[in-house]
TORKOL-4160 file (C-alpha; in steps of 0.2 Angstrom, whole numbers, padded with zeros to 4 digits, m for minus):
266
<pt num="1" X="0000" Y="0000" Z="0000"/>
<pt num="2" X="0006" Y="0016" Z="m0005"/>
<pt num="3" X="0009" Y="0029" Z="0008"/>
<pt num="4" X="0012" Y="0049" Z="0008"/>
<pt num="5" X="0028" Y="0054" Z="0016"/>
<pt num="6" X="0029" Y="0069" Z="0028"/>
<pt num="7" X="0039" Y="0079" Z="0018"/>
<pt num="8" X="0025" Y="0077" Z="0004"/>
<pt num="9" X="0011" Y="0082" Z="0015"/>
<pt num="10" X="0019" Y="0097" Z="0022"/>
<pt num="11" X="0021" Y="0103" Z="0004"/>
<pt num="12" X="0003" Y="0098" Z="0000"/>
<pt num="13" X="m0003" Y="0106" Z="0018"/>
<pt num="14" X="0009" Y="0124" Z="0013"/>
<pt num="15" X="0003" Y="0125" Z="m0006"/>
<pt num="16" X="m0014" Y="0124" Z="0002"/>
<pt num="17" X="m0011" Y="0137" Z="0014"/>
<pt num="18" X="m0004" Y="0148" Z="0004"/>
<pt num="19" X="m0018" Y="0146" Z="m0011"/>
<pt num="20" X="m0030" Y="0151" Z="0002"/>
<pt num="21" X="m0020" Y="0168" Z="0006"/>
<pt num="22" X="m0021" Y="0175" Z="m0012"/>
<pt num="23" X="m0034" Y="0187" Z="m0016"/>
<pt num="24" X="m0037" Y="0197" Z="m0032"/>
<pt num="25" X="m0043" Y="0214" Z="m0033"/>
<pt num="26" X="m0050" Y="0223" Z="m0048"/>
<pt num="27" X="m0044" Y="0241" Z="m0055"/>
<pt num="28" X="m0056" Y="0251" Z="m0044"/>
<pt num="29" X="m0054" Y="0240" Z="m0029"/>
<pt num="30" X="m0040" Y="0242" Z="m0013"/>
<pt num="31" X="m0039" Y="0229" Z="0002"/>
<pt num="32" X="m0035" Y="0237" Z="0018"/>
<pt num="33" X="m0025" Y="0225" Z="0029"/>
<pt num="34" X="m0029" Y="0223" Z="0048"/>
<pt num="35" X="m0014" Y="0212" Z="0054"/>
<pt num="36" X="m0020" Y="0202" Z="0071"/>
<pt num="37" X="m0028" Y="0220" Z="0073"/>
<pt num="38" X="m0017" Y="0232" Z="0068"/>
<pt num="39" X="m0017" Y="0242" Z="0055"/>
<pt num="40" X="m0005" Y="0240" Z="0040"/>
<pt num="41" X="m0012" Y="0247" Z="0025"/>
<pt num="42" X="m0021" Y="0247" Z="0008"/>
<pt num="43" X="m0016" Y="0233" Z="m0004"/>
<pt num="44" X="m0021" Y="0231" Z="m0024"/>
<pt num="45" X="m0026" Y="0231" Z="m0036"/>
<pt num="46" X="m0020" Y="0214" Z="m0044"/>
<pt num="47" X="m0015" Y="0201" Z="m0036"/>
<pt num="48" X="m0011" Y="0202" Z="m0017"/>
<pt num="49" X="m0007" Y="0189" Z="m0004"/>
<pt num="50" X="m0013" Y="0188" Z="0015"/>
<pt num="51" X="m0007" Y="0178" Z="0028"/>
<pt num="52" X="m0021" Y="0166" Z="0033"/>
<pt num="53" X="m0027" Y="0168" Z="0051"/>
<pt num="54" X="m0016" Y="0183" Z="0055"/>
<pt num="55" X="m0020" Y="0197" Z="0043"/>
<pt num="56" X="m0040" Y="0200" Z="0037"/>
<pt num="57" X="m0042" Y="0211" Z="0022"/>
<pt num="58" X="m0057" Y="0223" Z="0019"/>
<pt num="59" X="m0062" Y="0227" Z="0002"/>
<pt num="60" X="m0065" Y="0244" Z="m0002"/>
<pt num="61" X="m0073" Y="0252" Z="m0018"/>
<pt num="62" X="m0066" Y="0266" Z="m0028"/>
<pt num="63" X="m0082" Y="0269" Z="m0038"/>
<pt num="64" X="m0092" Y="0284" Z="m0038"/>
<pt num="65" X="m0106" Y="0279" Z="m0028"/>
<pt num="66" X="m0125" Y="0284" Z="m0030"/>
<pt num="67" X="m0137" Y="0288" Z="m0017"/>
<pt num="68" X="m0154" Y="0294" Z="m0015"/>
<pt num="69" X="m0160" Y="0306" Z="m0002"/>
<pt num="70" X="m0179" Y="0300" Z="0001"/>
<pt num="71" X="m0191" Y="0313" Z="0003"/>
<pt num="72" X="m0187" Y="0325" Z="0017"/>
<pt num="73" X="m0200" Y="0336" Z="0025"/>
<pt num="74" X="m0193" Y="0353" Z="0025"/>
<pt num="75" X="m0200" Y="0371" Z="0032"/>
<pt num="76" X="m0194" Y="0385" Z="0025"/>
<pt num="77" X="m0188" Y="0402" Z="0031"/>
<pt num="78" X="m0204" Y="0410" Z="0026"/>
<pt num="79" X="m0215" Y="0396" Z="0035"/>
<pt num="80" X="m0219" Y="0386" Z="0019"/>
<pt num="81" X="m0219" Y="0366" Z="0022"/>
<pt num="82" X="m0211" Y="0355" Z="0006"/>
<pt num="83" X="m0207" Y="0337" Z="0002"/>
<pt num="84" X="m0188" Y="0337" Z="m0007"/>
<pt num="85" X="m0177" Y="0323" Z="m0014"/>
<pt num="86" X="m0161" Y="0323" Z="m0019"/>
<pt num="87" X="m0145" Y="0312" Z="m0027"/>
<pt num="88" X="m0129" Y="0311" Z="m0018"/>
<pt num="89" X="m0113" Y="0306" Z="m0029"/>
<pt num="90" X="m0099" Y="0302" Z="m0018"/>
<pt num="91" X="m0081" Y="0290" Z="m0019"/>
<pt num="92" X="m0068" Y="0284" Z="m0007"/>
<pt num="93" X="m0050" Y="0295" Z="m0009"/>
<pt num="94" X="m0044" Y="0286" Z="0005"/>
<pt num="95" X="m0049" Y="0270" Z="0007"/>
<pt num="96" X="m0039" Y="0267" Z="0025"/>
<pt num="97" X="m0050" Y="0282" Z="0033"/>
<pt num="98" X="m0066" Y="0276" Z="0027"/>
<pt num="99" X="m0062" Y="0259" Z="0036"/>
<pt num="100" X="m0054" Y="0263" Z="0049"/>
<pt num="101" X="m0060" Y="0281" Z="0052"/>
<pt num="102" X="m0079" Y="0277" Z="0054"/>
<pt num="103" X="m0089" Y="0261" Z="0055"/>
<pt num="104" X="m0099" Y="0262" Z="0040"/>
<pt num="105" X="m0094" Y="0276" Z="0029"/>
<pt num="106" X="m0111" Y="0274" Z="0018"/>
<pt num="107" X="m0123" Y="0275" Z="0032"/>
<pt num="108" X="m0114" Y="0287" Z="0040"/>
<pt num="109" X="m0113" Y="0300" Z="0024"/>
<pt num="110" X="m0131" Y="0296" Z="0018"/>
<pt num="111" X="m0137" Y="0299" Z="0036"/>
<pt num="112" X="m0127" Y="0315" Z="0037"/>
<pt num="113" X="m0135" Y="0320" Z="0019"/>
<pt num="114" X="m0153" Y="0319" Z="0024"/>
<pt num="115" X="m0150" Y="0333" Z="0040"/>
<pt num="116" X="m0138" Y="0345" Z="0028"/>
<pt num="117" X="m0151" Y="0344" Z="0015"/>
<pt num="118" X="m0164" Y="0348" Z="0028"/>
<pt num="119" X="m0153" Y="0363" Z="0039"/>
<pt num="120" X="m0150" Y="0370" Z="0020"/>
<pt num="121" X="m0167" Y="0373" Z="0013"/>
<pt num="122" X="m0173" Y="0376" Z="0029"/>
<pt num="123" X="m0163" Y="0391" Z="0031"/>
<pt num="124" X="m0168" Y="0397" Z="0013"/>
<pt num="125" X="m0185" Y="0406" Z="0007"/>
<pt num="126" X="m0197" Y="0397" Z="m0006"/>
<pt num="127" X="m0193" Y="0408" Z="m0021"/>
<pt num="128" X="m0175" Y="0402" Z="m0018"/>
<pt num="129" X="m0178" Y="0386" Z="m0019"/>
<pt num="130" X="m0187" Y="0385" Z="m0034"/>
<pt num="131" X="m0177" Y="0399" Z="m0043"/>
<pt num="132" X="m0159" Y="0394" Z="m0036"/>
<pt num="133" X="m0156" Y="0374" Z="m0036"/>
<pt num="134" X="m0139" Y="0376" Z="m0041"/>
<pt num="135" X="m0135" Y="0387" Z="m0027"/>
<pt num="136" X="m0140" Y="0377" Z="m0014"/>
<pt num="137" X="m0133" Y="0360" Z="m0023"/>
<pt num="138" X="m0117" Y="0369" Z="m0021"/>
<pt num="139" X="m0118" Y="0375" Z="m0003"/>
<pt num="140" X="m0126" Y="0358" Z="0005"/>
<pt num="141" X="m0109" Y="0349" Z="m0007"/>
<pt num="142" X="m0096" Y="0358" Z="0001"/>
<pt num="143" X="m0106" Y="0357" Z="0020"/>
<pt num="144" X="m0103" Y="0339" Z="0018"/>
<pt num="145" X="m0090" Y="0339" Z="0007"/>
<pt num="146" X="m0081" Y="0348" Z="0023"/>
<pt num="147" X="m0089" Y="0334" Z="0034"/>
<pt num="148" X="m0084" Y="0318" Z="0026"/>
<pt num="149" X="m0067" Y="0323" Z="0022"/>
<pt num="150" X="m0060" Y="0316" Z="0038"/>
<pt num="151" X="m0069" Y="0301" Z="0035"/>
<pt num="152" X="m0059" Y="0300" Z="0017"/>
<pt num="153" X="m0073" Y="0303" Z="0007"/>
<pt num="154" X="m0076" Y="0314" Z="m0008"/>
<pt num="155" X="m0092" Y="0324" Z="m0014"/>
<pt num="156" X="m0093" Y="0325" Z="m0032"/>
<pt num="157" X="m0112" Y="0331" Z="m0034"/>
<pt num="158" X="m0128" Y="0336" Z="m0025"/>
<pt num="159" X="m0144" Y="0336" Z="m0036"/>
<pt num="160" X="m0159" Y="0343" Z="m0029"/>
<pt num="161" X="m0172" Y="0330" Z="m0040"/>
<pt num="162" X="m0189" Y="0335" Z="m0036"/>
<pt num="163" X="m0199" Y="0349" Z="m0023"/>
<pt num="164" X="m0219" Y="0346" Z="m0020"/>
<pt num="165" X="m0227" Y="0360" Z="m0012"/>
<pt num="166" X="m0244" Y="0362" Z="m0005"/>
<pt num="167" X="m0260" Y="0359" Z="m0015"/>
<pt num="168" X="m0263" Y="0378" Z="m0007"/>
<pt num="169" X="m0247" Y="0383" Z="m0012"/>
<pt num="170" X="m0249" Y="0377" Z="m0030"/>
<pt num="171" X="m0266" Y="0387" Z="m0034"/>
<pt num="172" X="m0257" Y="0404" Z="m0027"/>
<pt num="173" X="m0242" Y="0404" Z="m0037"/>
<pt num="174" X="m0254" Y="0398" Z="m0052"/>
<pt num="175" X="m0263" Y="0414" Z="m0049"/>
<pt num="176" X="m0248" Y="0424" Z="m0046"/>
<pt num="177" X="m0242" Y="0418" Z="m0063"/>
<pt num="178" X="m0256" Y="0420" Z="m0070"/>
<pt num="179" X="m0257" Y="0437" Z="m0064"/>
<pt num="180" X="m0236" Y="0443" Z="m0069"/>
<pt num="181" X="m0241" Y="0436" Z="m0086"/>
<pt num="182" X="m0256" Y="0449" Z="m0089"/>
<pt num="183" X="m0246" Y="0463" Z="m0082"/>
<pt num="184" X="m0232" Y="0459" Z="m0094"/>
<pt num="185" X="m0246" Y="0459" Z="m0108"/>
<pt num="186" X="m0253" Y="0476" Z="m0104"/>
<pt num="187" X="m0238" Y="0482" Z="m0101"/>
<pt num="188" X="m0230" Y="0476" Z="m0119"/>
<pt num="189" X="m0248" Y="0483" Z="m0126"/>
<pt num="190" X="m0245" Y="0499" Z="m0119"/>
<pt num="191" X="m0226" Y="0499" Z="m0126"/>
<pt num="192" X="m0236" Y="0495" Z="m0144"/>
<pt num="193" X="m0246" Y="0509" Z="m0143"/>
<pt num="194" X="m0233" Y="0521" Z="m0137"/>
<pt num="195" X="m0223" Y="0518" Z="m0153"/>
<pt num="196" X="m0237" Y="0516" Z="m0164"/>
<pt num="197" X="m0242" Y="0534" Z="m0156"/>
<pt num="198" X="m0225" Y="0541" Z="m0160"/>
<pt num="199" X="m0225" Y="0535" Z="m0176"/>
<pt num="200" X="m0244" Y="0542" Z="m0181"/>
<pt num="201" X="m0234" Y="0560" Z="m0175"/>
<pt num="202" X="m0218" Y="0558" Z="m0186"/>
<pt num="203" X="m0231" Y="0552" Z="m0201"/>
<pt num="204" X="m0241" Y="0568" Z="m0196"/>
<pt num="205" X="m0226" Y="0579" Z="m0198"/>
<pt num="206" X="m0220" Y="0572" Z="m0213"/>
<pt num="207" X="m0236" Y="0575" Z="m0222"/>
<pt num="208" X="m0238" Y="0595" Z="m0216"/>
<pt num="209" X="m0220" Y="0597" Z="m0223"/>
<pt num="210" X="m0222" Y="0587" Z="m0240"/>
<pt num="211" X="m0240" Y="0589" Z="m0244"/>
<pt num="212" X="m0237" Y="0578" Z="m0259"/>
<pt num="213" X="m0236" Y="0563" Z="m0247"/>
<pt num="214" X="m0255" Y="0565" Z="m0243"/>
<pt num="215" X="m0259" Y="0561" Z="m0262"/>
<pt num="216" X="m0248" Y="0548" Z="m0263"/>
<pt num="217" X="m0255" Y="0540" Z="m0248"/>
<pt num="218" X="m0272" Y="0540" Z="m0255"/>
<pt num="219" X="m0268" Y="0535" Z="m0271"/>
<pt num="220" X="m0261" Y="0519" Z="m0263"/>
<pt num="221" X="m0276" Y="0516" Z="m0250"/>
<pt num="222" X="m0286" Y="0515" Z="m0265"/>
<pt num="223" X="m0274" Y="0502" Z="m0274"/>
<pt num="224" X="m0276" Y="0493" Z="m0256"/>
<pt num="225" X="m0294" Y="0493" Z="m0256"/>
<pt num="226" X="m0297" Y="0491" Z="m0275"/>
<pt num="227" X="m0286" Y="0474" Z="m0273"/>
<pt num="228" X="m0300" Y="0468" Z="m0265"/>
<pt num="229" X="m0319" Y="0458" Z="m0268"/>
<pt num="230" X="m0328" Y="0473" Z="m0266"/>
<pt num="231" X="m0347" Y="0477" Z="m0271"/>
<pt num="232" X="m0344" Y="0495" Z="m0268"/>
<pt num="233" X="m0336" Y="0507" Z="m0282"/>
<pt num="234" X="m0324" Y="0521" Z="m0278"/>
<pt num="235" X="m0325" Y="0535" Z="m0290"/>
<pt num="236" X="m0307" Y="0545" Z="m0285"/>
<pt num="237" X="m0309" Y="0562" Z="m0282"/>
<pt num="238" X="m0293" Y="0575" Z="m0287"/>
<pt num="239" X="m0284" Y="0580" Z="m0272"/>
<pt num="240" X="m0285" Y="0598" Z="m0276"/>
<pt num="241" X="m0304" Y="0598" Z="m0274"/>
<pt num="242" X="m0301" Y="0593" Z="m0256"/>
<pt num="243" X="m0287" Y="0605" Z="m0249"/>
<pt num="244" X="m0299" Y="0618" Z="m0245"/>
<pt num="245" X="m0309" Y="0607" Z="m0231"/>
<pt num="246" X="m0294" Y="0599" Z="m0226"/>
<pt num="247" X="m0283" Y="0619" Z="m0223"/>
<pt num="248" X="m0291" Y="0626" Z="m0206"/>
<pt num="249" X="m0301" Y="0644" Z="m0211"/>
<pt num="250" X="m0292" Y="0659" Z="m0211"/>
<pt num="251" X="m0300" Y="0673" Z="m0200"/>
<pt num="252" X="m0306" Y="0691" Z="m0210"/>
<pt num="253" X="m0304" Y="0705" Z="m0204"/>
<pt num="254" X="m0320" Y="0717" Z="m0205"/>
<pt num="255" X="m0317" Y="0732" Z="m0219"/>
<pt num="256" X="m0318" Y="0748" Z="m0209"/>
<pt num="257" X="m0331" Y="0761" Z="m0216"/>
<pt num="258" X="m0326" Y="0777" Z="m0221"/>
<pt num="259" X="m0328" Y="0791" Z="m0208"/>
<pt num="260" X="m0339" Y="0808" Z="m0212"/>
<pt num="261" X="m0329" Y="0826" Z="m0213"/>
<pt num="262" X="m0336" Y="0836" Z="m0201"/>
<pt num="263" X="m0348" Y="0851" Z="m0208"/>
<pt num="264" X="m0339" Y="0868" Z="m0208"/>
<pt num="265" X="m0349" Y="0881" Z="m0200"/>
<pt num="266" X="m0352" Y="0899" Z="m0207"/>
């Protein structure tokens, strides 16, 4: 019967140990490495080795991870109660801190999120909110950019997605819209007519100073009107015939009678 020598299975009982100790970690991956609980540091990517029952690797992600804020209720500065979500784009810079920094780095930022997102739009009015997203993306980013840095964490993005307001709220901003977008039609009216006024003048003064413009005007009204399917005949009438009524009347002065000579006396 064929038996295994000691020196064979030592090999056999190495090789295994050893196997056991690799690890492969992709191109966005690192391993941070606790050694019989110490810290020794991040490992990867590629192939790395571990020493089986001493050292304990944690993986770590490099990727730019996606979050969504659920719907937070939020009361603005001016007393107006909203429902906001948002997005959170975050990575790992330092994949050491976020282990060894703070128990779970995801919780921990997506919890953090949630009360910036509510501290920032809490301390802004309603028009800001609606009118100035990017603003207050950029403001609640670098609060918790500032916050999670220690942690080894980087804030790419905040995104404000959506903001519901009251069903109250909604019917008074209709009817302030509604009421902006008549004012702004009166007011471009009122413009219109203004220049269309100014215009009637410099026509006006044109005419007095060229009188020939009048008669060319008319002749071209009745080109206008004669283009036209009309049952009505226009006979044109010599300009000439006209000027009388349209000049104002000139005033006469009364003819002063002759005065008698006074009789001479004997």
């Amino acid at each position: 019967m064929f038996e295994l020598s000691p020196l064979i299975v030592f090999i056999i009982f190495a090789g295994a140990i050893l196997f056991s100790g690799l690890r492969v970690l992709q191109e966005y991956e690192r391993g941070v490495v606790f050694r019989l609980g110490r810290l020794v540091g991040a490992r990867g990517p590629g192939l790395v080795f571990i020493i089986p029952g001493i050292e304990r690797m944690m993986k770590v992600s490099l990727r730019i991870v996606t979050t969504d804020v659920p719907p937070q209720d939020v009361v603005t500065r001016d007393n107006v109660s909203i429902i906001v979500n948002a997005v959170i784009l975050f990575r790992v810079v330092d994949p050491v801190k976020a282990i060894n920094t703070v128990e779970s780095y995801l919780e921990s930022t997506f919890q953090y999120a949630q009360t910036t997102l509510r501290s920032v739009l809490g301390a802004a009015e309603l028009d800001e909110v609606l009118s100035e997203r990017e603003t207050l993306n950029k403001r609640v980013q670098e609060i918790l950019d500032l916050h999670t840095e220690p942690w080894g964490i980087k804030v790419t993005a905040v995104e404000i997605k959506q903001v519901d307001l009251p069903k109250e709220m909604q019917r008074a901003m209709a009817t302030q819209a509604e009421a902006e977008r008549q004012r702004r039609g009166k007011v471009i009216a009122a413009a219109g007519e203004a220049q269309a006024a100014a215009k009637l003048v410099e026509a006006a003064a044109m005419i007095a100073d060229h009188p020939a413009a009048l008669q060319l005007r008319y002749l071209q009204t009745l080109q206008e009107i004669a283009s036209e399917h009309n049952s009505t005949t226009i006979f044109p009438i010599p300009i000439d015939l006209v000027r009388p009524f349209l000049q104002p009347p000139q005033k006469t002065l009364p003819t002063p009678r002759p005065q008698k000579e006074p009789e001479a006396t004997a």
